[in-house]
N, C-alpha and C positions, 0 to 999 in steps of 0.2 A: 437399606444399604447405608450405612457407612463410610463416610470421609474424611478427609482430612485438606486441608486448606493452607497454603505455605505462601505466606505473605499477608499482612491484612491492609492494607492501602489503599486506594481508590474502590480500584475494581475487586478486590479479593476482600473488602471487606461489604462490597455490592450484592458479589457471591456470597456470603453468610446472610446477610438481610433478606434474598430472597427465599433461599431453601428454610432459615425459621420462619418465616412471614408468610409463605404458603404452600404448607402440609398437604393439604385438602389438592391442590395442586397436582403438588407430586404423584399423589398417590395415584388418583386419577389419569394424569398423563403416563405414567410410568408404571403406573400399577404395582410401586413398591414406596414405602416411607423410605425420606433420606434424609441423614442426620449428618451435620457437622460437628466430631467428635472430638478432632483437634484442629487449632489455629498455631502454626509455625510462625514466627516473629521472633528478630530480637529485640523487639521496645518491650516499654514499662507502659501494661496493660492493667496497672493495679487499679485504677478508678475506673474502670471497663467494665460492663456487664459480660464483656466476653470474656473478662479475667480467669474465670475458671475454666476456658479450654485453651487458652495458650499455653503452649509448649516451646523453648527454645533448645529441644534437641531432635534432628531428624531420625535417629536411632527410633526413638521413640514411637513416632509413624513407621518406621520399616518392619519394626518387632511386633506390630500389633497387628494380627491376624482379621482382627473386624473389619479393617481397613480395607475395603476393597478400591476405591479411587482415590484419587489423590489431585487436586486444581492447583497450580503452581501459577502465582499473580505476582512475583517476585520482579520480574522483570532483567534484563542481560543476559549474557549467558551463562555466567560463575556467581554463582553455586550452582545456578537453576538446572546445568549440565546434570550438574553431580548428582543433583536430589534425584531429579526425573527418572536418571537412568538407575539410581541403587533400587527405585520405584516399581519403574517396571522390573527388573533383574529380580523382585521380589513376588512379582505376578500382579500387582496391583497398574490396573489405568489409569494412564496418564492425561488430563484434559490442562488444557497453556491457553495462556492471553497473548502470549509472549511472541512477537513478531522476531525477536531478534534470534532466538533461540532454534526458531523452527527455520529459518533462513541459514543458520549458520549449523545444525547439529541433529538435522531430520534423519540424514543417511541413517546414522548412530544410535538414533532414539527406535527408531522405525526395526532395526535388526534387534534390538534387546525387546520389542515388543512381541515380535512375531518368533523371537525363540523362546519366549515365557508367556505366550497366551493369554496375552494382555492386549489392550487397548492403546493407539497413542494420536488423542484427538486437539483440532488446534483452530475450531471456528473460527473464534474471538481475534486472532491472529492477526486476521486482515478485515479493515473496514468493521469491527467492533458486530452491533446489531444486526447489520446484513448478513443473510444467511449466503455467501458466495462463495464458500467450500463444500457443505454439502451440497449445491445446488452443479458443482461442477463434476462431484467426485459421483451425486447419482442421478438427480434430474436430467443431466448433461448428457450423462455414460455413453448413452445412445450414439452421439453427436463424435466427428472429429472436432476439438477448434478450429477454427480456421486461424479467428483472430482473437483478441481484446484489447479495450481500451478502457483506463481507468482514471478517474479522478479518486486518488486513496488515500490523500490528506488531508483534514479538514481542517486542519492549522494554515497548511498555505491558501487551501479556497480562500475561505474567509479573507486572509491578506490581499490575494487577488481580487474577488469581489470588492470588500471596500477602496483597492484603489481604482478598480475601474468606473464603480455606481458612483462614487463619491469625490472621485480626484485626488484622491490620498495618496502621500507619499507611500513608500513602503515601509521608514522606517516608523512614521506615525503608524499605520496599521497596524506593524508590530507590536508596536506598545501597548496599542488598542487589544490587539491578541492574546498579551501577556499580564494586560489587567483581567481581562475576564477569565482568564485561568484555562485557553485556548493554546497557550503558547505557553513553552518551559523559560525560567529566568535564560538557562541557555538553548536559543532556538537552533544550533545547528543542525541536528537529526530531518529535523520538519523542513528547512527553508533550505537547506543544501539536497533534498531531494533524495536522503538517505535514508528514511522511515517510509517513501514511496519503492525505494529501490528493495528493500527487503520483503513487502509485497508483495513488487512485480516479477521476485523469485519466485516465493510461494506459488502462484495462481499457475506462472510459468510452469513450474515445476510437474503442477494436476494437471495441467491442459497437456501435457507435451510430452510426461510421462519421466522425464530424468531429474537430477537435484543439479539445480542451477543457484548457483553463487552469487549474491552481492557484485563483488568483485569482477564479475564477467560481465557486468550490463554498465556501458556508457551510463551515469547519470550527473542532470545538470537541476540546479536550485532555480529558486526567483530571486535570487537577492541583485542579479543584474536587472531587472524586468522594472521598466521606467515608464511615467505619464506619456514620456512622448510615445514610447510602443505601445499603448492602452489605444491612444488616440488614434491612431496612424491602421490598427487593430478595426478599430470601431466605423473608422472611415469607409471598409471594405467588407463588411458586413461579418468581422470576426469577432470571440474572445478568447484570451489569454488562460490557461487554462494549463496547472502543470498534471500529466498526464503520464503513468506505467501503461507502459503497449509491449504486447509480443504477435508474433505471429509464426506459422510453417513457413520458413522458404520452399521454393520447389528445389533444394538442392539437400532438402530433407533437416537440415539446420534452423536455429530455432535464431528470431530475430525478436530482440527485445531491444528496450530503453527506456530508459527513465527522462527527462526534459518539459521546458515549457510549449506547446503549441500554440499555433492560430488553430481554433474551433470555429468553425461556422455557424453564425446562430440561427442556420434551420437546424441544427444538431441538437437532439435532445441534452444530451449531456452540457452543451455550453449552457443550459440555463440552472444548472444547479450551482447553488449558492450558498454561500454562508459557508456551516460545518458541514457539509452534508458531504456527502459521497456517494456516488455513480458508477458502474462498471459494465459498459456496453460488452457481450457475449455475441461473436458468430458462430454458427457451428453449422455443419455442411447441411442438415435435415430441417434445424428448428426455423433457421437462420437469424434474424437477430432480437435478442434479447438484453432488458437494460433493467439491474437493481439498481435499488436508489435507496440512501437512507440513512439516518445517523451512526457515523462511521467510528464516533467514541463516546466520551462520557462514561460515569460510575455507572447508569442502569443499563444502555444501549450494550454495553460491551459483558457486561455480568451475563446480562438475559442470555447472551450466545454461550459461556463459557455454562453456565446452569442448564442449557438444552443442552452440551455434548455430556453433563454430569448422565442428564437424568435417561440419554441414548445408551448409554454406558449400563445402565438401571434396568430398561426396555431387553435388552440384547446378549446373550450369552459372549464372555469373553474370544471366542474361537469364530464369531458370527462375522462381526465387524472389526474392517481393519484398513484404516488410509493409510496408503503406501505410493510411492514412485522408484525406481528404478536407480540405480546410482548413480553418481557424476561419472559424463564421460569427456572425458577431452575434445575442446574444437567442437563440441554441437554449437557454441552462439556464436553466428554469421558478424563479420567485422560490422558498426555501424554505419561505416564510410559509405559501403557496400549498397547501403537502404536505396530506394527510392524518395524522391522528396522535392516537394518543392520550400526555399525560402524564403523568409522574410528579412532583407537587409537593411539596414539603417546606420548612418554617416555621414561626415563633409567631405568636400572636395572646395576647394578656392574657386573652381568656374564652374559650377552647379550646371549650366549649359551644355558646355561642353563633355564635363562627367556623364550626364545622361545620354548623349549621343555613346562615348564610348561603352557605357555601359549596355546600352540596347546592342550595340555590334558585338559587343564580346560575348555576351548572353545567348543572344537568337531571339533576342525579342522580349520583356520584360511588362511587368504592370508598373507602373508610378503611380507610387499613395502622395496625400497631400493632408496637412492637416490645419489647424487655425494656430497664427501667428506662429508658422514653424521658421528658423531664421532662412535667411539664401540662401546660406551655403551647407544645408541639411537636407541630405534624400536620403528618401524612402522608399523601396519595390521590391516585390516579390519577382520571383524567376519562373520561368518553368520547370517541369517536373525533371529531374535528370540524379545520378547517383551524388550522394553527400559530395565525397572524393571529387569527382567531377568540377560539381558548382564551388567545391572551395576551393580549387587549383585554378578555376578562372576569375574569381575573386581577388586570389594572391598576384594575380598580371596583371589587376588593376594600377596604375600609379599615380593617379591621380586623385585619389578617393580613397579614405580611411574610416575603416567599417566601427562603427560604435557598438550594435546589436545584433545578432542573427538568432533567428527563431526559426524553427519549422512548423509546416504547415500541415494538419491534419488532412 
């Protein structure tokens, strides 16, 4: 088989290293050779050994009939739209790295695949290496979700981990993040919780069966998440942990969000670290299941986009085909809505007296406490009651000015 490869950058040129590097591979797992016959780019490839298969016109790939797939590591949505779909519209499969792509343009890709007997696959999508698309789209099949829960960035982990293990500011850790090449010069995607939000479409999307929007799910970053909520965290047997969740309402409505939690650390997931990524799975049969694993990088995320190549390879075009359902209006449940308990942090001038009012307006609260916190700084968690709720008794506070609020896993 035959491909063509559009982009060569990290990961797209990950993908060409592995399929020439192991033939003997393919052939075996697939039971077909596969060859990358074009590399799509516009740089200057001239001192490249790849030099003689870049191509800087997509025509090129459309018109050539060997082509049967097609890996797009381009990244955004424009051109990547355009390619994909003239792609499949041509009968060739489509396999993406590309998170933003398949959050923003599945409905679209998905119909020009299934009306042209093509393929349109997107592993590598979420969480790089981890196999957590197909493991939901057939491992799963069996299974309603109930729930999931995910840690799906490993740019904010690592920020969080180094300031919790270490005492690290956040914007040291960035730096830290953005020297080792963890973190882009412009971190907003990662640390505004927007590159977890695109995910927790996707997965939303397999588990629940409709195409859910960026734009419909609350999401919140760590750039507010400070030593003192680390601490006050740590005191109570939690960590900080920014986390994509959905789940079935019982009003048939699907509840998602992107945000930081308190995890508990009997919780498996609070102890992953670093870069790594975690995605706890319930499902009403299996009940619960947790990958774990490196969730980018040039090989971890290649390996996932070169298995959906060589599935593609395995599989007649008309066999396999991930799909969901179209957006519908009003399926994501307001967040307000959720259940939850939080975590508040703040002063008040009479720290005493605050806490009295706060236990009466509440129904009863926990006080954290941490080393050298000043007087007139508190800390407690509430009991479980709706978001709406707990932040309308908040705002009758008048004596107390909230600094932080976190929910509680």
């Amino acid at each position: 088989m035959k491909i063509a490869v559009m982009g060569c950058g990290t990961v797209g040129s990950g993908v060409v290293d592995i399929i020439d590097n192991k033939s003997d591979l393919m052939i075996r797992s697939a039971n077909e050779n596969i060859e990358v016959k074009y590399i799509l780019d516009i740089r200057d490839f001239s001192d490249s050994p790849l030099a003689s298969r870049i191509v800087k016109d997509i025509d090129v790939i459309l018109n050539d009939d060997e082509i049967e797939t097609v890996v797009e590591t381009m990244g955004g949505v424009e051109p990547a739209f355009t390619f994909c779909k003239k792609c499949l519209e041509k009968g060739k499969n489509v396999v993406t790295s590309n998170k933003a792509l398949v959050a923003a343009k599945a409905e679209e890709l998905f119909d020009a695949a299934r009306n042209n007997n093509a393929a349109f696959m997107f592993e590598a999508a979420v969480c790089g290496g981890i196999p957590v698309i197909r493991t939901l789209f057939s491992a799963l099949s069996a299974n309603n979700i109930l729930s999931f829960a995910g840690i799906l960035n490993g740019t904010t982990n690592f920020i969080l981990t180094k300031m919790i293990n270490e005492k690290m500011s956040f914007d040291t850790a960035l730096k830290i993040a953005q020297d080792k090449g963890y973190a882009e010069k412009d971190p907003t995607a990662d640390v505004e919780g927007l590159d977890a939000g695109r995910k927790t479409c996707i997965l939303a999307s397999i588990a629940y069966g409709h195409h859910v929007y960026p734009e419909e799910i609350h999401t919140e970053g760590i750039k507010a998440i400070t030593l003192e909520d680390a601490a006050y965290a740590a005191s109570k047997g939690y960590k900080i942990k920014l986390l994509g969740k959905a789940d079935k309402r019982n009003d048939g409505k699907i509840g998602a969000i992107v945000c930081p939690f308190f995890v508990n650390e009997t919780s498996m997931i609070s102890g992953v670290n670093g870069v790594y990524n975690a995605i706890s799975v319930k499902g009403d049969s299996v009940g619960d299941v947790l990958l774990y694993g490196q969730g980018a990088g040039k090989e971890a995320t290649a390996s996932a986009v070169v298995g959906d190549v060589m599935e593609c390879a395995r599989l007649k075009k008309n066999e396999k085909h991930y799909y969901w359902d179209k957006h519908e209006d009003g399926i994501i449940e307001d967040y307000m809505l959720y259940e939850t308990a939080l975590y508040i942090r703040g002063y008040a001038k009479n720290a005493k007296n605050s806490i009295i009012n706060i236990r009466e307006a509440f129904g009863g609260v926990s006080v954290l406490s941490r080393e050298d916190a000043p007087e007139n700084e508190i800390a407690f968690i509430t009991s479980k009651a709706t978001e709406k709720e707990l932040r309308e008794t908040l705002s009758e506070l008048k004596d107390f000015a909230p600094a932080s609020i976190i929910r509680i896993l």
